[in-house]
TIMAR-779335 format. One record per residue: residue number from 1; x, y, z of N, C-alpha, C in turn; residue in three letters; chain. Coordinates in pm, 1 decimal. Layout:
N
+-----+----------+----------+----------+----------+----------+----------+----------+----------+----------+------+------+
: pos :      n.u :      n.v :      n.w :     ca.u :     ca.v :     ca.w :      c.u :      c.v :      c.w : code : unit :
+-----+----------+----------+----------+----------+----------+----------+----------+----------+----------+------+------+
: NUM :        X :        Y :        Z :        X :        Y :        Z :        X :        Y :        Z :  Ala :    A :
...
+-----+----------+----------+----------+----------+----------+----------+----------+----------+----------+------+------+
// end
This chain:
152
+-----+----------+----------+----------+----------+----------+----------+----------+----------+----------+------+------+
: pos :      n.u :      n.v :      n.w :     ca.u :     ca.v :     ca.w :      c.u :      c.v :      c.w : code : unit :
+-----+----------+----------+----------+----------+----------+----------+----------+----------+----------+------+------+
:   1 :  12056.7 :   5840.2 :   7638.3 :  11989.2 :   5967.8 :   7628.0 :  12030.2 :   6053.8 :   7747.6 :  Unk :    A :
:   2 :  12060.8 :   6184.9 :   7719.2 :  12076.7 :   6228.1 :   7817.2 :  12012.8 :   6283.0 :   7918.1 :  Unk :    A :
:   3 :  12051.4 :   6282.3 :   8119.2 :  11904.9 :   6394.2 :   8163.6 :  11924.5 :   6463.1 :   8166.7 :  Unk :    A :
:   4 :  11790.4 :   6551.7 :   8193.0 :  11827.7 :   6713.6 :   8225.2 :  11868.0 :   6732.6 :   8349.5 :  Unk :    A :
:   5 :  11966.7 :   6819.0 :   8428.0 :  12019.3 :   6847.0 :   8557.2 :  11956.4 :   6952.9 :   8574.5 :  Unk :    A :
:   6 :  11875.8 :   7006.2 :   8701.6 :  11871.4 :   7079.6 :   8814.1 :  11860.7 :   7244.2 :   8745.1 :  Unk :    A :
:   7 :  12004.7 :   7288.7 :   8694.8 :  12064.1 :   7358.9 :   8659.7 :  12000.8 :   7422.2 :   8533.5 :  Unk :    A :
:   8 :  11949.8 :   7303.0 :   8430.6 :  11921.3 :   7340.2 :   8314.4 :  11765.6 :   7387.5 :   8276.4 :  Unk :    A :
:   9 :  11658.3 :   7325.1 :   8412.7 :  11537.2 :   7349.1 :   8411.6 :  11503.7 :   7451.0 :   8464.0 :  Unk :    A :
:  10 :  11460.6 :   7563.3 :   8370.9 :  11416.3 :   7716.1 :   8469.4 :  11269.7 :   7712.5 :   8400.3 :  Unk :    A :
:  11 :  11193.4 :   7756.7 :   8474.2 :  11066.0 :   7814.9 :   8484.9 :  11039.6 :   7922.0 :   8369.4 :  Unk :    A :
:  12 :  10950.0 :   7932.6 :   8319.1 :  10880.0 :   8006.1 :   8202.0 :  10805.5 :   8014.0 :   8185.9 :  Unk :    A :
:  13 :  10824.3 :   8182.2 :   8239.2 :  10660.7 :   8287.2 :   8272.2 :  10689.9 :   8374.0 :   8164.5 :  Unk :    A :
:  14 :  10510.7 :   8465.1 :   8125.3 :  10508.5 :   8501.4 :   8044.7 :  10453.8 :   8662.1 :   8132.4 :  Unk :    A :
:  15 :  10462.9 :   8766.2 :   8124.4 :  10410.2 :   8901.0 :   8157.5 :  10362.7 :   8972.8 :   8045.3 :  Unk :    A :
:  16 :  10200.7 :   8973.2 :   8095.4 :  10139.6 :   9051.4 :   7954.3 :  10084.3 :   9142.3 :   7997.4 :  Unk :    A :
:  17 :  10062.8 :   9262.5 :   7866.3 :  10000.7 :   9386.1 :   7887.3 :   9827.2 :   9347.5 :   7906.4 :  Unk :    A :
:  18 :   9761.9 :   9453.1 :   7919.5 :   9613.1 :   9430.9 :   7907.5 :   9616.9 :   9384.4 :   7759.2 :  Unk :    A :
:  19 :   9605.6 :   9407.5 :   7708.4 :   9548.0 :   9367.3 :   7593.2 :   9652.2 :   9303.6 :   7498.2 :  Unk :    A :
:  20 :   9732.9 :   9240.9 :   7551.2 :   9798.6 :   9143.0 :   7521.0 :   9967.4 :   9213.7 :   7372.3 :  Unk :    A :
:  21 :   9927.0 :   9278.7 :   7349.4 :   9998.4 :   9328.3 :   7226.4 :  10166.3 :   9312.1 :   7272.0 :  Unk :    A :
:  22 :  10184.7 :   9327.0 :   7432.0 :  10320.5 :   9342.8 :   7460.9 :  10341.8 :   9236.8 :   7530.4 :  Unk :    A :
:  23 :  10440.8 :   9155.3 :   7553.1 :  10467.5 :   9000.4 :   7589.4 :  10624.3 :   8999.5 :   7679.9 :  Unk :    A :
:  24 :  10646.1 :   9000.2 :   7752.5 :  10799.8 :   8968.0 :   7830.3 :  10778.5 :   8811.8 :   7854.6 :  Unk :    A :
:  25 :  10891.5 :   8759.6 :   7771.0 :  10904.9 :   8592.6 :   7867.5 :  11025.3 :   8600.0 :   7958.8 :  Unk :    A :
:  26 :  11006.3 :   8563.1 :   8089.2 :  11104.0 :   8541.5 :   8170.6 :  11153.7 :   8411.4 :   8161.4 :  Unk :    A :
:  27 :  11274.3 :   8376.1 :   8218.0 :  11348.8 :   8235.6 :   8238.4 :  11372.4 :   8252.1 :   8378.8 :  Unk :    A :
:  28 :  11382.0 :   8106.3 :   8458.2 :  11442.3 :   8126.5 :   8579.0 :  11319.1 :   8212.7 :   8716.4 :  Unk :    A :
:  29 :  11419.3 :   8277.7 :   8781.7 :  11328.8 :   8298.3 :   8888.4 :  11420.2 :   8454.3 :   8864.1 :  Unk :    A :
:  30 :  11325.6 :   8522.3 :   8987.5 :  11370.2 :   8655.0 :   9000.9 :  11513.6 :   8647.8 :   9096.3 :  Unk :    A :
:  31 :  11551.5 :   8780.2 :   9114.9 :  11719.2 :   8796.2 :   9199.5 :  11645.5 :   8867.7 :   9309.7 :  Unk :    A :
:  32 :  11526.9 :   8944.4 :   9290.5 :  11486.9 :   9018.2 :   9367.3 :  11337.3 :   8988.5 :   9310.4 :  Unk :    A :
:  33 :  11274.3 :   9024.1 :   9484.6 :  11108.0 :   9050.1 :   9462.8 :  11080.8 :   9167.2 :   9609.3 :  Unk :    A :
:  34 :  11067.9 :   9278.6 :   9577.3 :  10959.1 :   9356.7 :   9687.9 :  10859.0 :   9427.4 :   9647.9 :  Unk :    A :
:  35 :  10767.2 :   9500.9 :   9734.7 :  10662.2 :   9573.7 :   9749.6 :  10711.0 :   9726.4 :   9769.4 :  Unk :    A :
:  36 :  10589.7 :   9812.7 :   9702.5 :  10655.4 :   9931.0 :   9748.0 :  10515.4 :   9992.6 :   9744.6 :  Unk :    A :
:  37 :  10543.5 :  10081.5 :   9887.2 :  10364.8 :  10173.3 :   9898.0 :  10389.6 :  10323.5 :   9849.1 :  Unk :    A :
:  38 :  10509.4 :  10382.5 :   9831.8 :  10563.7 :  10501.5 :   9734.6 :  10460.5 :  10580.9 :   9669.3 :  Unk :    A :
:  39 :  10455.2 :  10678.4 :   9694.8 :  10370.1 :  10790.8 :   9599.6 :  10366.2 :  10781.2 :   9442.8 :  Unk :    A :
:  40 :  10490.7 :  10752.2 :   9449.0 :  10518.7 :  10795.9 :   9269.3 :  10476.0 :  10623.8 :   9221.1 :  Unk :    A :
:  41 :  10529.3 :  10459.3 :   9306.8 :  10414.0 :  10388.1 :   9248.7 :  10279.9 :  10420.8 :   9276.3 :  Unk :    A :
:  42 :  10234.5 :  10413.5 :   9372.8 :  10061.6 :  10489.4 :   9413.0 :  10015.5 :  10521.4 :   9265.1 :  Unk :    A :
:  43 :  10093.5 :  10657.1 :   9205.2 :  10063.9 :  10692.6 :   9068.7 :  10069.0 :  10626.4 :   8941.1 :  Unk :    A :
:  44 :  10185.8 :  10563.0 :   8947.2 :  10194.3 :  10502.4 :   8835.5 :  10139.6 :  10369.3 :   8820.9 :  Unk :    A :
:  45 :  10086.2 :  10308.5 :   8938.2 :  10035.1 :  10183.5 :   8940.5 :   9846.7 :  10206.5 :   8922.2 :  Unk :    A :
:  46 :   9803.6 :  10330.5 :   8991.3 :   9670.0 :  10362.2 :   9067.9 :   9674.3 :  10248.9 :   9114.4 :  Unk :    A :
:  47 :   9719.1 :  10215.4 :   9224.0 :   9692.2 :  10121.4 :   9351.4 :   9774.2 :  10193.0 :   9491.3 :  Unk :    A :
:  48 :   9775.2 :  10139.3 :   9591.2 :   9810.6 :  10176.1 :   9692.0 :   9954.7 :  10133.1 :   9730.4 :  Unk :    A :
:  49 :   9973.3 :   9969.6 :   9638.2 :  10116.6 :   9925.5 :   9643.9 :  10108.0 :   9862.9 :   9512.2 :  Unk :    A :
:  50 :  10292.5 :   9848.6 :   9513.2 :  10301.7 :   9787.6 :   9415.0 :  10406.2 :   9608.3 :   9429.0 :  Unk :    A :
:  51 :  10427.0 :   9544.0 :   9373.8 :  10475.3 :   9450.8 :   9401.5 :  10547.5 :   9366.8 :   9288.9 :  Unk :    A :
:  52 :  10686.8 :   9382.8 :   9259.5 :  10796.9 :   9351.0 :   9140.1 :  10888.9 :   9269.5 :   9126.6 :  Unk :    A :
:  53 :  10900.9 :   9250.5 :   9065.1 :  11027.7 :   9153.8 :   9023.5 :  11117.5 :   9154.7 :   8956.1 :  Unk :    A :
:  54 :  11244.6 :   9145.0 :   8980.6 :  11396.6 :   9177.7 :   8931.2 :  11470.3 :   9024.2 :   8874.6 :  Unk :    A :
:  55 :  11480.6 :   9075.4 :   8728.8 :  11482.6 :   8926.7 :   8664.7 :  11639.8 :   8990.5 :   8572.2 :  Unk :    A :
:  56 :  11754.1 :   8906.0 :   8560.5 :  11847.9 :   8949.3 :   8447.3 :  11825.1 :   8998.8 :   8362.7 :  Unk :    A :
:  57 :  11903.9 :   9066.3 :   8295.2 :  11796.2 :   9127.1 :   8166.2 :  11869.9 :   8995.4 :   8024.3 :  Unk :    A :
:  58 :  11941.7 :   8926.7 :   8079.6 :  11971.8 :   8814.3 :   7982.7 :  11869.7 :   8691.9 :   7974.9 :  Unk :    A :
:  59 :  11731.8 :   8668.0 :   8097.1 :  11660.4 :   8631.9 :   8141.2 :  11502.9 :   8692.6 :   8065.0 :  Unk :    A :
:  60 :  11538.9 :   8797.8 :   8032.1 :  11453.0 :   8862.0 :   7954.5 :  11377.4 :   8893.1 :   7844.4 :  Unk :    A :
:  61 :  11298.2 :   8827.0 :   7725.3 :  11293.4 :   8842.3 :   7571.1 :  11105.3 :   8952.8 :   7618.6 :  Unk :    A :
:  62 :  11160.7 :   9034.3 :   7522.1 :  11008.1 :   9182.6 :   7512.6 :  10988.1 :   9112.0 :   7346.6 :  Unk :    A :
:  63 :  10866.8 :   9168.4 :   7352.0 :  10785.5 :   9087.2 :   7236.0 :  10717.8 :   9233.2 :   7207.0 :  Unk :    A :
:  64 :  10690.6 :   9291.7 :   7089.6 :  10531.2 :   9382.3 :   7093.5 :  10609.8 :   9498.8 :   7102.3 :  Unk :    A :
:  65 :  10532.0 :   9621.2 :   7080.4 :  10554.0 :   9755.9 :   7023.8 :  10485.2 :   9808.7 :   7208.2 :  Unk :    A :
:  66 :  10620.3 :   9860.9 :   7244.8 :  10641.3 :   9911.6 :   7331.4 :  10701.6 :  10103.2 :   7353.8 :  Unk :    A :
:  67 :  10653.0 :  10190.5 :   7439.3 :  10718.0 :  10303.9 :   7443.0 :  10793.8 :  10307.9 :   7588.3 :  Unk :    A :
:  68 :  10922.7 :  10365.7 :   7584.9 :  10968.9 :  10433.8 :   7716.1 :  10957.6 :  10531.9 :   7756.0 :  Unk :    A :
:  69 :  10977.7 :  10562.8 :   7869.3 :  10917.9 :  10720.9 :   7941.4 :  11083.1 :  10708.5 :   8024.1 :  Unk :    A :
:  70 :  11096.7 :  10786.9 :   8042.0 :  11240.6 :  10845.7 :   8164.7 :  11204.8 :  10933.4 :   8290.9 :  Unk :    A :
:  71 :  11215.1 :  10883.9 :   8386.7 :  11166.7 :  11034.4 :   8477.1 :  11256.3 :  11107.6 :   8507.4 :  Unk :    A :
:  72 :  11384.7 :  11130.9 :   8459.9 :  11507.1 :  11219.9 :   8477.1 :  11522.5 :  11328.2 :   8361.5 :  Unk :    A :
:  73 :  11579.6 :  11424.1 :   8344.4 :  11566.7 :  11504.1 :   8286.6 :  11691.8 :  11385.0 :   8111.8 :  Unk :    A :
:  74 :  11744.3 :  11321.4 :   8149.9 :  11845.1 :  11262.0 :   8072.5 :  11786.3 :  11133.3 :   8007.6 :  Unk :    A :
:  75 :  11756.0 :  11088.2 :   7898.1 :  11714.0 :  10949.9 :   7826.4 :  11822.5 :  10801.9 :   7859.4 :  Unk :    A :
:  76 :  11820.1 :  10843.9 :   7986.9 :  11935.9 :  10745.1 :   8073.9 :  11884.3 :  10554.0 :   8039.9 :  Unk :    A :
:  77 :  11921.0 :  10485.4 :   7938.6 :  11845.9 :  10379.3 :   7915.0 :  11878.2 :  10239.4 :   8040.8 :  Unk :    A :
:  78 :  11986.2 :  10277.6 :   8168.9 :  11949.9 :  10167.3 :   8245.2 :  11881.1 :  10273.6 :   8391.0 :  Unk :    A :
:  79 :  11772.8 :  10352.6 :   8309.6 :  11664.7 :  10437.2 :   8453.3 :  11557.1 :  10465.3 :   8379.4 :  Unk :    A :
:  80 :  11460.1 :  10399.0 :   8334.2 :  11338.3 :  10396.9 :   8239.9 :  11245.0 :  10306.3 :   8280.9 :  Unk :    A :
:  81 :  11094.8 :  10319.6 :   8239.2 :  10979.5 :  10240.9 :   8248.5 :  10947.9 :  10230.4 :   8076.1 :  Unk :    A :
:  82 :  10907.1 :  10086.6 :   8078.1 :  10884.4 :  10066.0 :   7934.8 :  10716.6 :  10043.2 :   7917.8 :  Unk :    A :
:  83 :  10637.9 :  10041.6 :   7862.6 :  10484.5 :   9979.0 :   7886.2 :  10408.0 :  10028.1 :   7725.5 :  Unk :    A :
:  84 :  10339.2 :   9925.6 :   7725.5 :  10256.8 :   9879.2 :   7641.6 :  10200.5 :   9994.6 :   7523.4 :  Unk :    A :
:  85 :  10239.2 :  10020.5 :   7385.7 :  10193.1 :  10160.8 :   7316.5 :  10039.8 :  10159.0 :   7291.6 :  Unk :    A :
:  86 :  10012.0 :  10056.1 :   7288.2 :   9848.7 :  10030.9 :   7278.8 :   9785.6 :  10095.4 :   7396.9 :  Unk :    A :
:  87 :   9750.8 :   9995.7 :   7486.0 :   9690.0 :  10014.8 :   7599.6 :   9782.0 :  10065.2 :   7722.9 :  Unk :    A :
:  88 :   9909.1 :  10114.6 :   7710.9 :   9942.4 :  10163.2 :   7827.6 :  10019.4 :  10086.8 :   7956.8 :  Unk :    A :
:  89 :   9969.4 :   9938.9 :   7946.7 :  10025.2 :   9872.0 :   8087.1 :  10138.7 :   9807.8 :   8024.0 :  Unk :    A :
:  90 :  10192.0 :   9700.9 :   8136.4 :  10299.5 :   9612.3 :   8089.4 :  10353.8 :   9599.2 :   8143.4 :  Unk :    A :
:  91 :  10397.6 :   9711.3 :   8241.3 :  10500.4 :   9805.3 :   8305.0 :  10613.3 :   9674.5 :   8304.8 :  Unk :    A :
:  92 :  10732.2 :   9783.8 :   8296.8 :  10841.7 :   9658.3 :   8299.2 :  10952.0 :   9796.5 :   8306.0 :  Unk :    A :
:  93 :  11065.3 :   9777.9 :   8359.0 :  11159.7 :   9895.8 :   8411.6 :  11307.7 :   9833.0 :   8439.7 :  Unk :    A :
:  94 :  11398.5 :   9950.5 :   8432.5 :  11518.7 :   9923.2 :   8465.5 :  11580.8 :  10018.2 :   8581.0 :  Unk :    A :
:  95 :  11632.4 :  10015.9 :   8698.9 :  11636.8 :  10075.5 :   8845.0 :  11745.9 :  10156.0 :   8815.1 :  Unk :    A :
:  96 :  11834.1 :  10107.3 :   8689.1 :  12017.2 :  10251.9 :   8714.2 :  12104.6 :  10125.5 :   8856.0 :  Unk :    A :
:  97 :  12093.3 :  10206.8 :   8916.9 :  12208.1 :  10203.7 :   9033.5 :  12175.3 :  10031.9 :   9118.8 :  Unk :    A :
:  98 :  12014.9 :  10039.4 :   9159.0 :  11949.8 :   9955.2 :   9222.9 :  11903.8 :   9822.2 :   9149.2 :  Unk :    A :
:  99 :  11989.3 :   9698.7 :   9173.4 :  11988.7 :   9640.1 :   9111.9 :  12044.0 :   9606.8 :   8909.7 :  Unk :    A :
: 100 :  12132.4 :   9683.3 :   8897.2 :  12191.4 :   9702.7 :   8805.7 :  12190.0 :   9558.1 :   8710.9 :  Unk :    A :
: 101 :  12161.5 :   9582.3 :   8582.4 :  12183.4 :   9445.2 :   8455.8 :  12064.7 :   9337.2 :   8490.3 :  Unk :    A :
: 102 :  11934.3 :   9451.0 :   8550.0 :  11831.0 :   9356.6 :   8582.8 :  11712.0 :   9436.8 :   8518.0 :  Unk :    A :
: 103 :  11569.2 :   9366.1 :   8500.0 :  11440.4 :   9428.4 :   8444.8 :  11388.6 :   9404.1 :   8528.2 :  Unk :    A :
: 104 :  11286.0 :   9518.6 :   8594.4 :  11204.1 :   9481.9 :   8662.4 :  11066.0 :   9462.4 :   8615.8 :  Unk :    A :
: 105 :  10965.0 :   9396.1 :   8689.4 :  10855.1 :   9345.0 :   8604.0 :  10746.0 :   9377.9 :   8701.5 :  Unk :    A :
: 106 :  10636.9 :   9408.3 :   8698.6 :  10549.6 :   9457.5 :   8767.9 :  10461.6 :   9303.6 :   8825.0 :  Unk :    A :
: 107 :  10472.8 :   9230.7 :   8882.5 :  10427.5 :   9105.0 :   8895.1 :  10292.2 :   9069.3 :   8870.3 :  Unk :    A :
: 108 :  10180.4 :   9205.8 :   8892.4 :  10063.0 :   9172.5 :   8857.5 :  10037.6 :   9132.8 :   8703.9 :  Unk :    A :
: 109 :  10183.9 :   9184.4 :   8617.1 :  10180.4 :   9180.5 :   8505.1 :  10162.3 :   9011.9 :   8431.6 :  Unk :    A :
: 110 :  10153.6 :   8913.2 :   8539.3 :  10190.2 :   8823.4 :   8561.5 :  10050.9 :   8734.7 :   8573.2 :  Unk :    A :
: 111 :   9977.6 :   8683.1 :   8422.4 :   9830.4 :   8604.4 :   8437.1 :   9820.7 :   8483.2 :   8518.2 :  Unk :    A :
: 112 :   9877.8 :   8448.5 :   8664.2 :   9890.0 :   8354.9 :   8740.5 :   9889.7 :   8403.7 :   8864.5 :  Unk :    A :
: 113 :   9765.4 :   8348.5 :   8966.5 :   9715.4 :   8384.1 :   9092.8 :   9812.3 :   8339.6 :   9197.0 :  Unk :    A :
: 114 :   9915.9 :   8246.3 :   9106.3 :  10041.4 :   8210.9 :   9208.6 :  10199.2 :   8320.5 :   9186.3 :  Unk :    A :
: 115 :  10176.6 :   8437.9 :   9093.7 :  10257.5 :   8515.2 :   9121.9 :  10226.8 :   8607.5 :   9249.9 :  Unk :    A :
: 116 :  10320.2 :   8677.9 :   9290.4 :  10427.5 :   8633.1 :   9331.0 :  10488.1 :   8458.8 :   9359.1 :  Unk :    A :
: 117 :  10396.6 :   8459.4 :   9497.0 :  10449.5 :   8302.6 :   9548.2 :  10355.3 :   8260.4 :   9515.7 :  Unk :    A :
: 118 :  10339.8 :   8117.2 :   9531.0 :  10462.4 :   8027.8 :   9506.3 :  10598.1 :   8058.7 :   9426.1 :  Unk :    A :
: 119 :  10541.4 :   8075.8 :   9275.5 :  10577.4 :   8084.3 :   9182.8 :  10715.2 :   8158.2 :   9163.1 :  Unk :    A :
: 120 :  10700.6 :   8309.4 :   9242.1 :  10822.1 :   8386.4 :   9286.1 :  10808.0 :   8373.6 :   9422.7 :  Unk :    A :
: 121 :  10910.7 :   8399.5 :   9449.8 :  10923.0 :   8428.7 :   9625.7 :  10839.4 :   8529.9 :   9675.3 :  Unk :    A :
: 122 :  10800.7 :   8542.7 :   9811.7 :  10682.3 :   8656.2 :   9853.6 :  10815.6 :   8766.5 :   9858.2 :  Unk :    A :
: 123 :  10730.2 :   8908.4 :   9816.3 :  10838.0 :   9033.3 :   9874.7 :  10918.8 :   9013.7 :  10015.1 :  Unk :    A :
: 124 :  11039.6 :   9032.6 :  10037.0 :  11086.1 :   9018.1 :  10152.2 :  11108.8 :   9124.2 :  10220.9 :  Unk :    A :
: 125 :  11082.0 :   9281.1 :  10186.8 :  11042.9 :   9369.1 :  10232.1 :  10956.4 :   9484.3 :  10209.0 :  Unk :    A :
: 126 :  10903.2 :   9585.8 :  10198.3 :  10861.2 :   9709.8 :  10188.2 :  10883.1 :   9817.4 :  10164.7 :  Unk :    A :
: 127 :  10907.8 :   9880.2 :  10091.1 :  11000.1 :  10003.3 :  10113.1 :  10872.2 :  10160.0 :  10096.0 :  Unk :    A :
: 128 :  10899.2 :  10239.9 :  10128.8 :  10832.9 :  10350.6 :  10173.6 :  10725.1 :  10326.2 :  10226.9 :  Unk :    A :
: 129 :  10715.0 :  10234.5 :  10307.6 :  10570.5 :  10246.6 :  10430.3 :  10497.9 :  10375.3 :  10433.9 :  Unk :    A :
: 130 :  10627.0 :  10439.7 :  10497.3 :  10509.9 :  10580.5 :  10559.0 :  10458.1 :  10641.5 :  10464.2 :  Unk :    A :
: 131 :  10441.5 :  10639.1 :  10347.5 :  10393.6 :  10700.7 :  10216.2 :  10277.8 :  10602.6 :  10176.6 :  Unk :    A :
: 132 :  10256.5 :  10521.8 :  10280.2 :  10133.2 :  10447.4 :  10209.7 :  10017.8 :  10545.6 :  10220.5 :  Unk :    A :
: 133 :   9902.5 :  10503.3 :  10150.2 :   9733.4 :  10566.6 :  10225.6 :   9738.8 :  10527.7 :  10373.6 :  Unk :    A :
: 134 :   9677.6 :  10594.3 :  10454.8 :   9684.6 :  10565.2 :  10596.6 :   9557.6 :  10439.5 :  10634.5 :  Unk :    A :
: 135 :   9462.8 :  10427.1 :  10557.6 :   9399.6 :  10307.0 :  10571.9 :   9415.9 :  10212.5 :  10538.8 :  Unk :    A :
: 136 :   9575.1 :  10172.6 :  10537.4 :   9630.3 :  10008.1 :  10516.1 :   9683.5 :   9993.4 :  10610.9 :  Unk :    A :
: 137 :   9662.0 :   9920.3 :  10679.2 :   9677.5 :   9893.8 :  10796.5 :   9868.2 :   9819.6 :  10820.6 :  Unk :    A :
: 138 :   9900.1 :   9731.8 :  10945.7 :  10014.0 :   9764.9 :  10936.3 :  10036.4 :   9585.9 :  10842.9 :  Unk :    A :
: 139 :  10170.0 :   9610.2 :  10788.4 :  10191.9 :   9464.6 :  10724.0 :  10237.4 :   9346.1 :  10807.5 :  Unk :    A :
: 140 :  10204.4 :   9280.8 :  10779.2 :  10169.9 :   9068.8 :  10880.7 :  10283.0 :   9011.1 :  10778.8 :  Unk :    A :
: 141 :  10382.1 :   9057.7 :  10778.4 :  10499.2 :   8921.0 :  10726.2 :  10645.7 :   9080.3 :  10667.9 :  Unk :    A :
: 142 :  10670.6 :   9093.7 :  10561.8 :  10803.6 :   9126.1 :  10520.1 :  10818.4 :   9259.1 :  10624.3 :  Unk :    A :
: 143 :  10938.5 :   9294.4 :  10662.5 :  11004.9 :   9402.0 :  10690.4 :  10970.3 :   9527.0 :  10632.5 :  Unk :    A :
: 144 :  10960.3 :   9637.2 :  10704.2 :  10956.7 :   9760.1 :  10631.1 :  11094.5 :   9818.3 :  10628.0 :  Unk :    A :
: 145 :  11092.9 :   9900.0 :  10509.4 :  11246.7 :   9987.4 :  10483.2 :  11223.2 :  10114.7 :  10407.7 :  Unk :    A :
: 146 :  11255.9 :  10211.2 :  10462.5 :  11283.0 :  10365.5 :  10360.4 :  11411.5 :  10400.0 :  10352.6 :  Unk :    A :
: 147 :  11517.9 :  10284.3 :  10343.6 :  11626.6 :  10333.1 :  10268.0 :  11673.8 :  10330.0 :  10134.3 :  Unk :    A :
: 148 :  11606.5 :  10377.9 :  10056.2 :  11608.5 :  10399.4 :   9914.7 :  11554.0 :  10470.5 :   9862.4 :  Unk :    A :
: 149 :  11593.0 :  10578.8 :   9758.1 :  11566.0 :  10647.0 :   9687.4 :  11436.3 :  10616.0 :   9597.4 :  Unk :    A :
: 150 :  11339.9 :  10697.2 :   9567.3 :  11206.0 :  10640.6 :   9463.6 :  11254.8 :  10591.9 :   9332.5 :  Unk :    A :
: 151 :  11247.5 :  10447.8 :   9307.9 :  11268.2 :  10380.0 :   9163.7 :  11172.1 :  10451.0 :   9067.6 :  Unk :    A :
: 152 :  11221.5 :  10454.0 :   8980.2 :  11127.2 :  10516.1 :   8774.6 :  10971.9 :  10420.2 :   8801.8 :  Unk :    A :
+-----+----------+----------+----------+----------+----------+----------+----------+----------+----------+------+------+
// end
């Protein structure tokens, strides 16, 4: 009989909307995981940060009746947010330039108190600090960075 190697065992998480209608299964682990305190997440999250994950998009199966939004004037399909037609959440996105042939996944999207970590790696940095609310105080572990343009 044969074993399984190392190689062949990936992890399988599931990211659901509120109300379940929209389903992403991931394989594997993410390529990327950070945080971002950004205005435009601020908005699109209503939270103060947000915190994601960058998974292949071959890594990727969407389940459920989903709409996209574009924030560019162009229906550019690798620079879009996809989320849930029912209830709205789900959030799940593709960056264009940043991180290219990847989905990103909103990790809270994620019904396990061990997402991020264990499960994913903790964010390894921050990006738009100074755009946080000013009553978060300063961050106790990843790096801050504002070299990047605001992701969809």
């Amino acid at each position: 009989m044969p074993q399984d190697t190392p190689e062949l065992i990936q992890p399988i998480r599931h990211s659901l909307c509120e109300c379940g209608a929209l389903r992403l299964t991931v394989r594997g682990d993410p390529v990327h995981v950070h945080a971002c305190t950004c205005t435009r997440r601020q908005r699109a999250s209503g939270s103060a940060m947000t915190t994601s994950a960058w998974l292949p998009e071959t890594a990727v199966t969407i389940e459920g009746d989903y709409i996209t939004w574009h924030c560019t004037e162009t229906a550019d399909p690798a620079l879009m947010a996809g989320f849930c037609r029912t209830c709205g959440t789900g959030r799940f996105f593709r960056t264009a330039a940043y991180l290219p042939g990847t989905i990103g996944i909103a990790t809270g999207n994620f019904p396990d108190p061990a997402v991020p970590a264990p499960a994913f790696p903790a964010p390894d940095h921050i990006h738009w600090w100074p755009d946080r609310p000013h009553w978060l105080g300063p961050p106790n572990g990843p790096p801050l960075t504002r070299k990047l343009t605001h992701d969809p």
